[in-house]
N, C-alpha and C positions, 0 to 999 in steps of 0.2 A: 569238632566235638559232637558225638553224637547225644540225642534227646535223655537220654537216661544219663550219662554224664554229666549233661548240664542240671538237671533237677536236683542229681543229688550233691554235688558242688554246690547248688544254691540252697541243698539245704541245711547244708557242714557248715557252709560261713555265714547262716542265719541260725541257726540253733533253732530250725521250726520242721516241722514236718507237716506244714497246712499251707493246700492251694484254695485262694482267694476266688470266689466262685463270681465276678460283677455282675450279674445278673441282678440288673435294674428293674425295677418296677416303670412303667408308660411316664412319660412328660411329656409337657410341649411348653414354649417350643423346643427343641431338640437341643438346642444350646444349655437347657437347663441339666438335661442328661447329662452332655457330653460334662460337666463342670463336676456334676456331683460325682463322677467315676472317677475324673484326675485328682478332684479332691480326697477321694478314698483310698485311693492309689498313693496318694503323698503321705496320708496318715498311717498307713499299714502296710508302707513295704520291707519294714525294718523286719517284721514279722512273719511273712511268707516266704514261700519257696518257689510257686507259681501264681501263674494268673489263669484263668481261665473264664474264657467268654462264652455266652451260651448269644443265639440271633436276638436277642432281647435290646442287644446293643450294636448289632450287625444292622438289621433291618432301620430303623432308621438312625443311623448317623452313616450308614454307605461303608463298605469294605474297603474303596480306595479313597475314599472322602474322611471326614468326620473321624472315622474309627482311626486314622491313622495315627492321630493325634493319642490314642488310649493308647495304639501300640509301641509308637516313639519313647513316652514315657518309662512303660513298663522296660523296655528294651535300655532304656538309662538308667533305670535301677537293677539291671543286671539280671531281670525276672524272667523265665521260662515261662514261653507263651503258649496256652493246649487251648484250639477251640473247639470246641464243645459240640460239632455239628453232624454226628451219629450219623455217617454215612452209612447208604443202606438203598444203594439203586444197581443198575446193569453196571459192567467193570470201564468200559471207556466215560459213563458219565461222573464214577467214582472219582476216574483217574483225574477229570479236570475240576471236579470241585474239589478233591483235595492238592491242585496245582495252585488254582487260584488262592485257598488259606495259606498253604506255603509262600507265594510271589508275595502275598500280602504282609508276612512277618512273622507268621504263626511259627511253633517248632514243633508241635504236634496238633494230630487232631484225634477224636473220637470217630468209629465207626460202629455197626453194628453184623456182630458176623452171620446173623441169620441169613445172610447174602451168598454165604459158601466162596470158596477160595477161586475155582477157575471161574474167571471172567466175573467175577465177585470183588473181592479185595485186595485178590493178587497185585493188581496193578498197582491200586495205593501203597501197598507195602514195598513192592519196587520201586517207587517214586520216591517213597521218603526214604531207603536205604540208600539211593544215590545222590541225596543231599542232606544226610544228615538230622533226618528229619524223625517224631516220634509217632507211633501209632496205636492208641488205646482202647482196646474193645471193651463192649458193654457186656458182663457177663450174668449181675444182678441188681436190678437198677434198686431205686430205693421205693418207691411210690407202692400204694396198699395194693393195687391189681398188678403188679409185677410179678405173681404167681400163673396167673393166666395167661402168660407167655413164657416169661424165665423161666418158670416149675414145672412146666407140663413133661412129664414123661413120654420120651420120645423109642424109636427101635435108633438103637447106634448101632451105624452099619458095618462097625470094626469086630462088633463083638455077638450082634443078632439081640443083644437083649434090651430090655426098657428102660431107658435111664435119664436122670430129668435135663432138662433142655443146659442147665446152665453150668450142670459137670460139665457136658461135652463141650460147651462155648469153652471152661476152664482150662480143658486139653485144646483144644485149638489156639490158645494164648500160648501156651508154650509149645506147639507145632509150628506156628505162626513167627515164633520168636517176639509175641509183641513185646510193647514197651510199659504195658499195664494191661489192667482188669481193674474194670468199676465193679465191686462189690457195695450194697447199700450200707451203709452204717445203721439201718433200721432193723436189717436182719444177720446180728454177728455171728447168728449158728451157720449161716451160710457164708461165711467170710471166714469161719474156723475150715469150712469143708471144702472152698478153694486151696485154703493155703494150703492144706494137706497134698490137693492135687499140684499147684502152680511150684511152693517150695522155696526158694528164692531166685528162680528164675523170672519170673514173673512180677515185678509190685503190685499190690493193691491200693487201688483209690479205692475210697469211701466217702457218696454224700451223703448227705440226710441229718447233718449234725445240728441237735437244736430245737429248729422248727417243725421239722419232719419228727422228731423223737429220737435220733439218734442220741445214743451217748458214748460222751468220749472215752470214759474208762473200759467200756465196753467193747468199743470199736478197735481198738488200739491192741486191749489182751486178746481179741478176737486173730488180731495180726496184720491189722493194715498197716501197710506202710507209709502211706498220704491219706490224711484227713481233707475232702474238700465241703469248704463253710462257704456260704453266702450269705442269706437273710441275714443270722443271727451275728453278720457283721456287718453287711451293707444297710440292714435298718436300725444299727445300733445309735443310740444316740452321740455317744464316741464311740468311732469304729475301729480306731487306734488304741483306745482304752480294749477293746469287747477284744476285738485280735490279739493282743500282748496275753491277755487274759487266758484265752481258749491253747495258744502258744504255749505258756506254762503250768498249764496245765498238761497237755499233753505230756510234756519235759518230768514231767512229776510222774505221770503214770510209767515213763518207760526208764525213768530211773528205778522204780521200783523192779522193776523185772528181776 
């Protein structure tokens, strides 16, 4: 079963369209981490559709140590695993850091295609089409200076003219055949102007729900197709309560459609 199969299977037999962002705030010692993530994880898988790790929780609990235990779990809740770790180097050192999150348990990961395809992400993309694996580019992230990269108008060399950085990343999503696009939930006039281009070749993730500003009514009519929360459920004081919450909510806005 390929990466986009399994998402969206888990997210038919969840009735959610929101991946679980664990990105932890620092403890020590490190066993305190690890506990408060299984425990979130137990509260709120009824709720999600994935999980997604960002190195917040990589770095210390260990990729083949510590972390495995976050992944085992997730992995018996039947949760589609995306890490979060915006590949963005030369193609053979791509190719084994996105080996290594595969061996590790992952079923997708994030990249960033400012890397360009030959000897860029090629090879990740062939890695994970030969196991089944998902690949999500970053197209518009959410944070305030993600104009000063994402937005710069660039010469697109298909067509000679100026055009901003994060159309062309959008066409490369669907050149690429990826498996998403991070659009921000911060900025939904530019999640309208993907989907335009992407269509539904392409899903859209959206973070930023929350704490960043995003909102979900907004995010959603805009046309994402996955909502991804963190904060505003890993620092809830019930996180099972804040998830079911943000969950039907969502359920409400795309009934209305």
């Amino acid at each position: 079963m390929d990466f986009k199969t399994k998402i969206e299977k888990a997210a038919e037999e969840r009735n959610s369209r929101i991946v679980l962002a664990l990105d932890l705030p620092p403890e020590k010692p490190y066993e305190i981490l690890l506990s408060k993530a299984i425990k979130i994880l137990d509260g709120t898988n009824d709720y999600v559709c994935a999980v997604k790790i960002n190195r917040q929780l990589v770095l210390p609990l260990g990729l083949f140590r510590g972390l495995q235990t976050v992944i085992c779990v997730a992995k018996d809740y039947e949760l589609p695993l995306i890490m979060d770790c915006k590949i963005n180097d030369v193609g053979h050192t791509n190719e084994i850091i996105a080996r290594y999150y595969f061996e590790a348990g992952f079923d997708a990961v994030t990249a960033n295609p400012l890397v360009g395809w030959e000897e860029g992400l090629k090879p990740v993309f062939k890695l994970a089409r030969e196991n089944g694996k998902g690949v999500i580019i970053l197209v518009y992230m959410s944070h305030k200076s993600t104009d000063e990269g994402y937005g710069r108008s660039v010469k697109d060399k298909k067509t000679g003219s100026l055009t901003p950085q994060y159309q062309i990343f959008a066409r490369k999503a669907v050149e690429w055949n990826a498996d998403g696009a991070v659009v921000g939930a911060t900025y939904p006039e530019k999640i309208v102007e993907v989907k335009q281009i992407v269509k539904d070749k392409v899903p859209i993730y959206s973070p930023g729900i929350g704490f960043q500003g995003g909102k979900i009514e907004e995010t959603v009519r805009a046309g994402a197709d996955y909502l991804i929360v963190g904060r505003s459920i890993t620092l809830a004081k019930n996180p099972a309560e804040a998830t079911k919450k943000i969950r039907d909510t969502v359920n409400s806005v795309l009934a209305g459609f």
